[in-house]
Every structure is written in structure tokens, then in C-alpha cells.
ROVO-591641 format. One record per atom (N, C-alpha, C, O, CB): atom name; x, y, z. Coordinates in steps of 0.1 Angstrom, whole numbers, plus 5000, padded with zeros to 4 digits. Glycine has a CB too. Layout:
# residues N
+------+------+-------+------+
! site ! east ! north !   up !
+------+------+-------+------+
!   CA !    X !     Y !    Z !
...
+------+------+-------+------+
//
This chain:
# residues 77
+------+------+-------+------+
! site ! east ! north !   up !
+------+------+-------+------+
!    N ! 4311 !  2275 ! 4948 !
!   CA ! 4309 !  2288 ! 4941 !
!    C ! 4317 !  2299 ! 4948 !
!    O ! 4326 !  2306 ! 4943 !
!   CB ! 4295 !  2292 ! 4940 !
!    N ! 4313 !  2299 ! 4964 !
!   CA ! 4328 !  2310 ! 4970 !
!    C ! 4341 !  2308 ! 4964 !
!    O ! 4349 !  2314 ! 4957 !
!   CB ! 4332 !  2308 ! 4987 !
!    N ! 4342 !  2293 ! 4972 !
!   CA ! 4352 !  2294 ! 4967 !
!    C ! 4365 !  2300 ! 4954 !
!    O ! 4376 !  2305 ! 4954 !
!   CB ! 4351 !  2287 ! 4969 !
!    N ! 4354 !  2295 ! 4943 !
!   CA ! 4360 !  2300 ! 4930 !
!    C ! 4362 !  2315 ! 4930 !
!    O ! 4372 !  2322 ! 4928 !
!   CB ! 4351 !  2296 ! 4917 !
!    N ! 4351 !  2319 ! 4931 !
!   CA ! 4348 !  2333 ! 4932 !
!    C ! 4365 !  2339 ! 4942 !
!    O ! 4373 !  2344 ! 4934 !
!   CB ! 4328 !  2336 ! 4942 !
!    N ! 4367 !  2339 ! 4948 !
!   CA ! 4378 !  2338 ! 4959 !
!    C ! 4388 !  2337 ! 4954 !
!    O ! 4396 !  2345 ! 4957 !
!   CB ! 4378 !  2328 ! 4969 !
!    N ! 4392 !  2327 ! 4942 !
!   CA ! 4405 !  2328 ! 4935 !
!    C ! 4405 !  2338 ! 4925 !
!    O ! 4413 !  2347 ! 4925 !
!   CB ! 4408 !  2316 ! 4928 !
!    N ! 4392 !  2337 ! 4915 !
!   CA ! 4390 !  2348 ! 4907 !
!    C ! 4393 !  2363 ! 4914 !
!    O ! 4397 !  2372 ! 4907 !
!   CB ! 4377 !  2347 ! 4902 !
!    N ! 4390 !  2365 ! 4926 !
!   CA ! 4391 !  2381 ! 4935 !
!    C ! 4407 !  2382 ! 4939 !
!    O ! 4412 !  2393 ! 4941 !
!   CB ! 4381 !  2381 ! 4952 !
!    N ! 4414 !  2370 ! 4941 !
!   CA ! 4431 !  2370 ! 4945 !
!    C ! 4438 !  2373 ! 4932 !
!    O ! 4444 !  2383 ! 4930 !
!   CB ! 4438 !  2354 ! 4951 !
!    N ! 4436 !  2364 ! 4923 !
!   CA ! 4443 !  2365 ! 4911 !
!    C ! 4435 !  2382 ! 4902 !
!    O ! 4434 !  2381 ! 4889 !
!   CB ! 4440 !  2348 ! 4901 !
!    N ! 4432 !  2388 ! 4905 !
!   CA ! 4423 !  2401 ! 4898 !
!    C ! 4429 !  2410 ! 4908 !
!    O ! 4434 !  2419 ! 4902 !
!   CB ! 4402 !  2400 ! 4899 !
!    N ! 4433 !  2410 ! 4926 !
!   CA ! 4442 !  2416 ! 4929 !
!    C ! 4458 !  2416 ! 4928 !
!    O ! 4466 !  2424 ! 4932 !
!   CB ! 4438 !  2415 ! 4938 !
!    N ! 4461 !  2404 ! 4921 !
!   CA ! 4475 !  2400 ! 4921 !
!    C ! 4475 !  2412 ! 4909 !
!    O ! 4479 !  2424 ! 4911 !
!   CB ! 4480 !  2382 ! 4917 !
!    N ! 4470 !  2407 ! 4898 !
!   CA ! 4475 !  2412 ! 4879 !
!    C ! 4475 !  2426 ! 4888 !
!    O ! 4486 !  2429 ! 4893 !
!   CB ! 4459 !  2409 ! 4860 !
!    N ! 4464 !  2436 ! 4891 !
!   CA ! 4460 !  2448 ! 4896 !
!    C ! 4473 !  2456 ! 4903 !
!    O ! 4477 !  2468 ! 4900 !
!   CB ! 4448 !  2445 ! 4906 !
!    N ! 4478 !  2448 ! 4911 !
!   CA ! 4489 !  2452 ! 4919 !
!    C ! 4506 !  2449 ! 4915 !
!    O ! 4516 !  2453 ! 4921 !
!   CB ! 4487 !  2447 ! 4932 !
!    N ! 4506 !  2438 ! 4899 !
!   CA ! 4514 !  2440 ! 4898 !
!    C ! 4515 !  2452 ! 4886 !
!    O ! 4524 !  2461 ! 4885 !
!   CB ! 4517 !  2428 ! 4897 !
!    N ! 4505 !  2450 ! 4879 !
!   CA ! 4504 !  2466 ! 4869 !
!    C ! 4510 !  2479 ! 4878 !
!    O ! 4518 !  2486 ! 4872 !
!   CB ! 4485 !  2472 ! 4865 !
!    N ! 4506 !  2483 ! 4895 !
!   CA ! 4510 !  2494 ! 4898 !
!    C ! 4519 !  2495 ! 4898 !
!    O ! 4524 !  2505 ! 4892 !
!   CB ! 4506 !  2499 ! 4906 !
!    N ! 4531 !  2483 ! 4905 !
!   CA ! 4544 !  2480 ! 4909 !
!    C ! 4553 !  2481 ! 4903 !
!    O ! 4565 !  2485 ! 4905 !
!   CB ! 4546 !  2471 ! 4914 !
!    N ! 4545 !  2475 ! 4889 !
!   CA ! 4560 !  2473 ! 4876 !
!    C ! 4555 !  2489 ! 4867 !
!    O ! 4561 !  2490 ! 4856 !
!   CB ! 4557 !  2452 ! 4861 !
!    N ! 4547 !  2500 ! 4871 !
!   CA ! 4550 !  2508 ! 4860 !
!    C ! 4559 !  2522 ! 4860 !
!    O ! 4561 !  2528 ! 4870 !
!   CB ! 4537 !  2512 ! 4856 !
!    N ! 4563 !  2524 ! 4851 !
!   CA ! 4573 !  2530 ! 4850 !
!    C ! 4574 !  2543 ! 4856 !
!    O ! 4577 !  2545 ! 4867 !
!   CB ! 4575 !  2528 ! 4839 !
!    N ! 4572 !  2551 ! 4849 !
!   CA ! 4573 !  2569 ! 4856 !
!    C ! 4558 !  2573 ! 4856 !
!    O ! 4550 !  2565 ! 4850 !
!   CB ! 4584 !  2584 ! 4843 !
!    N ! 4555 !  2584 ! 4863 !
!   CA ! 4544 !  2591 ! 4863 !
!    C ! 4540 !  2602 ! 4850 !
!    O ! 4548 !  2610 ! 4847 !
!   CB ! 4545 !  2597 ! 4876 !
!    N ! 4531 !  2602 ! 4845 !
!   CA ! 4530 !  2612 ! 4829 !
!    C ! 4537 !  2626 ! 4834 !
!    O ! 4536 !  2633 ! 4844 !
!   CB ! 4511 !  2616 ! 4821 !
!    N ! 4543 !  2626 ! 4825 !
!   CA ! 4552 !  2640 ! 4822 !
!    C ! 4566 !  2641 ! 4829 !
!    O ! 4575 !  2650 ! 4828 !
!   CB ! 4543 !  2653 ! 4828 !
!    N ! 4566 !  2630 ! 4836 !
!   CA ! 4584 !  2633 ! 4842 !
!    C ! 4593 !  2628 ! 4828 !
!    O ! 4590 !  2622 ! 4818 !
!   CB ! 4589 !  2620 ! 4859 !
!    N ! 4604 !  2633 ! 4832 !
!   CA ! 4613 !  2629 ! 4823 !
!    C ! 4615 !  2615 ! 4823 !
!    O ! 4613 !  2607 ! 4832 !
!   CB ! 4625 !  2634 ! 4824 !
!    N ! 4618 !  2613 ! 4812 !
!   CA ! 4622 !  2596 ! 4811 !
!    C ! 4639 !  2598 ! 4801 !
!    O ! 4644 !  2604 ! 4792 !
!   CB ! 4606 !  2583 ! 4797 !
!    N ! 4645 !  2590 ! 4812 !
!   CA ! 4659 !  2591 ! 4803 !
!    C ! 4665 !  2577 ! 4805 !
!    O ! 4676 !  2575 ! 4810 !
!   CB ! 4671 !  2604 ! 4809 !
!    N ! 4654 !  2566 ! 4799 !
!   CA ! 4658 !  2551 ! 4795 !
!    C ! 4663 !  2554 ! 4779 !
!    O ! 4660 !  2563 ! 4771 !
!   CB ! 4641 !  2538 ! 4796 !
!    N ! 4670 !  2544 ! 4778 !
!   CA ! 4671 !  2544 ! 4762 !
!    C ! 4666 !  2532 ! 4754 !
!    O ! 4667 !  2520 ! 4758 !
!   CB ! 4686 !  2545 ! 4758 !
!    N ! 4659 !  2535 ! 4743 !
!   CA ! 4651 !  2521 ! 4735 !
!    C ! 4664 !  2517 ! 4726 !
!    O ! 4675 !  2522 ! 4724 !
!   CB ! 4633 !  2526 ! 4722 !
!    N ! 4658 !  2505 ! 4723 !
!   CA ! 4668 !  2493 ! 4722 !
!    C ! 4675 !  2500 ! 4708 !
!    O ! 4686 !  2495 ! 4705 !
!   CB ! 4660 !  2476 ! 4721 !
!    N ! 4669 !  2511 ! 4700 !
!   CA ! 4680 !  2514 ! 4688 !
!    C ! 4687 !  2524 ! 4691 !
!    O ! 4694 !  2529 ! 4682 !
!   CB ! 4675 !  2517 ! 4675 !
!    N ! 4688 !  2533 ! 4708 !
!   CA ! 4695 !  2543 ! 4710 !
!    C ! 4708 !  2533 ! 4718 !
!    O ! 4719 !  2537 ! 4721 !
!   CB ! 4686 !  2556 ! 4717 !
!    N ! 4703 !  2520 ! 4720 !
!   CA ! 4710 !  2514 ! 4733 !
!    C ! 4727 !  2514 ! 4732 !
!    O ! 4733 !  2508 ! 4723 !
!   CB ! 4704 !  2498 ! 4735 !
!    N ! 4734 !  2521 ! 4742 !
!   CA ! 4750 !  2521 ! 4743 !
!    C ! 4754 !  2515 ! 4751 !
!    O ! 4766 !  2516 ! 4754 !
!   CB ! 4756 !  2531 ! 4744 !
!    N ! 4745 !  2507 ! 4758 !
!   CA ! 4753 !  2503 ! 4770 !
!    C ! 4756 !  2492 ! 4771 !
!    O ! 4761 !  2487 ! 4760 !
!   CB ! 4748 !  2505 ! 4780 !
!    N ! 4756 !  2482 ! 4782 !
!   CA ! 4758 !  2467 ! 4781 !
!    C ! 4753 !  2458 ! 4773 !
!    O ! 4741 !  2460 ! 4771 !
!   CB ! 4754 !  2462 ! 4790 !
!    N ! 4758 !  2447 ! 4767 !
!   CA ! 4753 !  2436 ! 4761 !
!    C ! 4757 !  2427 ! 4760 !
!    O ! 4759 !  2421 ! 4750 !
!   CB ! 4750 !  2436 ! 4752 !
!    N ! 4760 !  2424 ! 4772 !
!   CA ! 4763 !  2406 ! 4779 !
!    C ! 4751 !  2401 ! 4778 !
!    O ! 4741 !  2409 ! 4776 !
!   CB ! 4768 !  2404 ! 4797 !
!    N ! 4749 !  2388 ! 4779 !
!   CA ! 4737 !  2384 ! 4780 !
!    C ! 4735 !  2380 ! 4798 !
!    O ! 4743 !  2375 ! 4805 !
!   CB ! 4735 !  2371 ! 4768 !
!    N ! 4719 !  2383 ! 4802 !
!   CA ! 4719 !  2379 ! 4814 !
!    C ! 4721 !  2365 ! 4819 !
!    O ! 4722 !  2356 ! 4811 !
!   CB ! 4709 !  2382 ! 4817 !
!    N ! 4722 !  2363 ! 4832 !
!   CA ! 4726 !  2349 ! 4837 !
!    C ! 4713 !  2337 ! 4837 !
!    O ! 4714 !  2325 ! 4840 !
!   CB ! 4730 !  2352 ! 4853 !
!    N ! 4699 !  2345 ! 4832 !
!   CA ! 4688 !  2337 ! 4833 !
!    C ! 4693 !  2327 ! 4817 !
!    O ! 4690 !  2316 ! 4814 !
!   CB ! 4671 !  2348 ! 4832 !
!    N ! 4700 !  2336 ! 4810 !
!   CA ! 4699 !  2329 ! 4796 !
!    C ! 4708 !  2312 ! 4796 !
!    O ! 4708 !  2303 ! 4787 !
!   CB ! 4708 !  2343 ! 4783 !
!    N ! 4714 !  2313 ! 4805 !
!   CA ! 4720 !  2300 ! 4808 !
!    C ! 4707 !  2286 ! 4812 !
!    O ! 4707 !  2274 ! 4810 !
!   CB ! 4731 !  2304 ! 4821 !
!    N ! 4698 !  2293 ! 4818 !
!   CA ! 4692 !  2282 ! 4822 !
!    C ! 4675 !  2285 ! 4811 !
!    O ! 4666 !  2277 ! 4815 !
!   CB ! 4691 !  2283 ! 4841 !
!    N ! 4671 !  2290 ! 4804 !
!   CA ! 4663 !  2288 ! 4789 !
!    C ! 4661 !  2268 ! 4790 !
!    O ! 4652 !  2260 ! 4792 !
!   CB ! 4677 !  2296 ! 4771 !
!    N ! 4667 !  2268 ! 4789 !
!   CA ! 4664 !  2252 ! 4784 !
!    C ! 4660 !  2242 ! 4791 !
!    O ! 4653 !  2232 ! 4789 !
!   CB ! 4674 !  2246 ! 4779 !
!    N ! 4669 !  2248 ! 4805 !
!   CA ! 4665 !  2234 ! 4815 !
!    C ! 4653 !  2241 ! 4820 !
!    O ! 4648 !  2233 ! 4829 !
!   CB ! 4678 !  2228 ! 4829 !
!    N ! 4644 !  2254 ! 4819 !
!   CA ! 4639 !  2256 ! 4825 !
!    C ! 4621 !  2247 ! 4816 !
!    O ! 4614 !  2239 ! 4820 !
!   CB ! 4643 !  2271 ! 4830 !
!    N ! 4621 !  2258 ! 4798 !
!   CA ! 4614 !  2249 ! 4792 !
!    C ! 4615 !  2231 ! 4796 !
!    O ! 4604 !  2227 ! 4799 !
!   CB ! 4617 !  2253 ! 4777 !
!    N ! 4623 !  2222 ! 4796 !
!   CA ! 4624 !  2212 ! 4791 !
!    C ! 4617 !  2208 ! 4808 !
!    O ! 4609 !  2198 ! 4808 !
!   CB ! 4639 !  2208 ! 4784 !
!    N ! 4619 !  2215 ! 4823 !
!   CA ! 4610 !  2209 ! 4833 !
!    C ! 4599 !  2215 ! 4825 !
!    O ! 4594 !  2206 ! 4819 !
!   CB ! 4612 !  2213 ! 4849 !
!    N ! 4592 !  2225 ! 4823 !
!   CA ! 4578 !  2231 ! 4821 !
!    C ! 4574 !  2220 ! 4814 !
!    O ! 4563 !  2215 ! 4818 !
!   CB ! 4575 !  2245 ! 4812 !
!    N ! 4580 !  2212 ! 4800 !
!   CA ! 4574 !  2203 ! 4792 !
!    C ! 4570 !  2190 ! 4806 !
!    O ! 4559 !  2186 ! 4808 !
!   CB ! 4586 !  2199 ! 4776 !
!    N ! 4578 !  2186 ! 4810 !
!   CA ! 4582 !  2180 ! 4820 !
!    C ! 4568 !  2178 ! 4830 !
!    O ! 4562 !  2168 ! 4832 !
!   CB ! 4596 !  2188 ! 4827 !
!    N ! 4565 !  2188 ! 4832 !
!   CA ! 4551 !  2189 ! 4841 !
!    C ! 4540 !  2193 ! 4836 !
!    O ! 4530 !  2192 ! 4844 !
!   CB ! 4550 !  2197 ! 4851 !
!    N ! 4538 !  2199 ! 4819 !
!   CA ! 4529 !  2195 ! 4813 !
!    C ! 4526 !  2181 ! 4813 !
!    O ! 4516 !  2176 ! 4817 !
!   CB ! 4530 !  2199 ! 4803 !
!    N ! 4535 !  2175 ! 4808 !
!   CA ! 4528 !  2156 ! 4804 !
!    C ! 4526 !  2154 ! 4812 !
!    O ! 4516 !  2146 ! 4811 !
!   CB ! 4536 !  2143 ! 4798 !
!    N ! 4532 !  2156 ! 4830 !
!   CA ! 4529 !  2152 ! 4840 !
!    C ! 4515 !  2150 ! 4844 !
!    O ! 4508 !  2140 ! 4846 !
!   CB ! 4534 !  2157 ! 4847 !
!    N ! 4511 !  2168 ! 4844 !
!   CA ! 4497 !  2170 ! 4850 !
!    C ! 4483 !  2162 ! 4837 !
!    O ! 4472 !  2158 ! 4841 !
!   CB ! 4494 !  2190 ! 4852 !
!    N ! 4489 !  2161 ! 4823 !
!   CA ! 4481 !  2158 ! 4814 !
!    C ! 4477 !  2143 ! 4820 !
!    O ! 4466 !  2140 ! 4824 !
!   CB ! 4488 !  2160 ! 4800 !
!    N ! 4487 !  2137 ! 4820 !
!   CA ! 4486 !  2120 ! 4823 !
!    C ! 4478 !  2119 ! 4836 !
!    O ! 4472 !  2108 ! 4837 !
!   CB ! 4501 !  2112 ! 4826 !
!    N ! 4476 !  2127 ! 4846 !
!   CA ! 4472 !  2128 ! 4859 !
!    C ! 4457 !  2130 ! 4859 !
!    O ! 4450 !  2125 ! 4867 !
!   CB ! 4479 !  2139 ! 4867 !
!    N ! 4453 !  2138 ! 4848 !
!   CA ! 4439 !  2145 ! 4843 !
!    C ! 4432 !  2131 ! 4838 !
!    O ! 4421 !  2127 ! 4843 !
!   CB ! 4440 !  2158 ! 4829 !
!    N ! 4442 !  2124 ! 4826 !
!   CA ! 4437 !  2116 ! 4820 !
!    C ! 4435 !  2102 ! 4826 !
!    O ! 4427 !  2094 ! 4821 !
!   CB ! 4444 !  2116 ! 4810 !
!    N ! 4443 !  2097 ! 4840 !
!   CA ! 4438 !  2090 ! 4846 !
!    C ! 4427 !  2091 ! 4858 !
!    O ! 4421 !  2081 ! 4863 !
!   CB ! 4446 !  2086 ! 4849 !
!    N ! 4425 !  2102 ! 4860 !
!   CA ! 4416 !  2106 ! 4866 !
!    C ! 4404 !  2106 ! 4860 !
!    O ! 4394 !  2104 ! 4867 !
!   CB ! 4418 !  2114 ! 4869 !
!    N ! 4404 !  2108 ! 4847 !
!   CA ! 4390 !  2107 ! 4839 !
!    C ! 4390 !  2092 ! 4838 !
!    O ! 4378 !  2088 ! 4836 !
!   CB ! 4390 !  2115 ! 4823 !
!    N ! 4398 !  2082 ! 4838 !
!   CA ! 4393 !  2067 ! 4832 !
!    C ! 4394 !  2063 ! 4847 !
!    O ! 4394 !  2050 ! 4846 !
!   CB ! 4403 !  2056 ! 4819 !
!    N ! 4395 !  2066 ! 4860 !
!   CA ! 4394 !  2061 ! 4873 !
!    C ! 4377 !  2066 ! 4876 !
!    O ! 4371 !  2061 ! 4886 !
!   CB ! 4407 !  2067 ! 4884 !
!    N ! 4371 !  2075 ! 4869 !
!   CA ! 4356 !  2077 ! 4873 !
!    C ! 4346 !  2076 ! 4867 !
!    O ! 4336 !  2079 ! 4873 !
!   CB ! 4354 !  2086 ! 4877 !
+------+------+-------+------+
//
């Protein structure tokens, strides 16, 4: 029961601290981003977009993994 409780309290400080880190300006300062129908600037595509596929096709990769691992674990007990 600690223990769980203990992941639930890390992962509840993680989300918490990434909300402060990733937000944007403080109310009322200027904001001078542009939304994507004012956008003039670059449109290369990023360097992540090269790897899209090989990255899903490991994720599928270690779904079936961990699935098969669950499922022998259930007919080993």
C-alpha cells in the first residue's frame, strides 16, 4: 500500500511540475507568438518527423512484448 501510494505522490509531482515548466507567459504580459493562421515563418518539417515510424513500429514492438509476458505469467500461476 506505501508503496503504491509513493508512485501515485511521484507521478502527481512529476504532471504538477511539468504544468509549471512548460507554461507559457504570466497573465497580462504580451504575447508575440504567432498561431498557426498568422504563421510566416519556417516550414521545414522537424528532424523528429523522420523517425514517426521507426519510433511507433518499436512502441507496437513492446506492446506485444509486455502483452505476451502478462499472458504467460497468468498461465505460469
Amino acid at each position: 500500500m506505501k508503496n503504491t501510494l509513493l508512485k501515485y505522490y511521484i507521478l502527481a509531482i512529476y504532471f504538477f511540475s511539468n504544468v509549471v515548466l512548460f507554461a507559457q507567459a504570466t497573465p497580462g504580459a504580451e504575447d508575440t507568438t504567432d498561431t498557426l493562421e498568422e504563421s510566416t515563418g519556417d516550414t521545414t518539417p522537424l528532424p523528429i518527423d523522420d523517425y514517426i515510424l521507426i519510433v511507433a513500429v518499436i512502441g507496437l514492438i513492446f506492446v506485444f512484448l509486455k502483452y505476451r509476458s502478462i499472458q504467460n505469467a497468468k498461465l505460469n500461476s
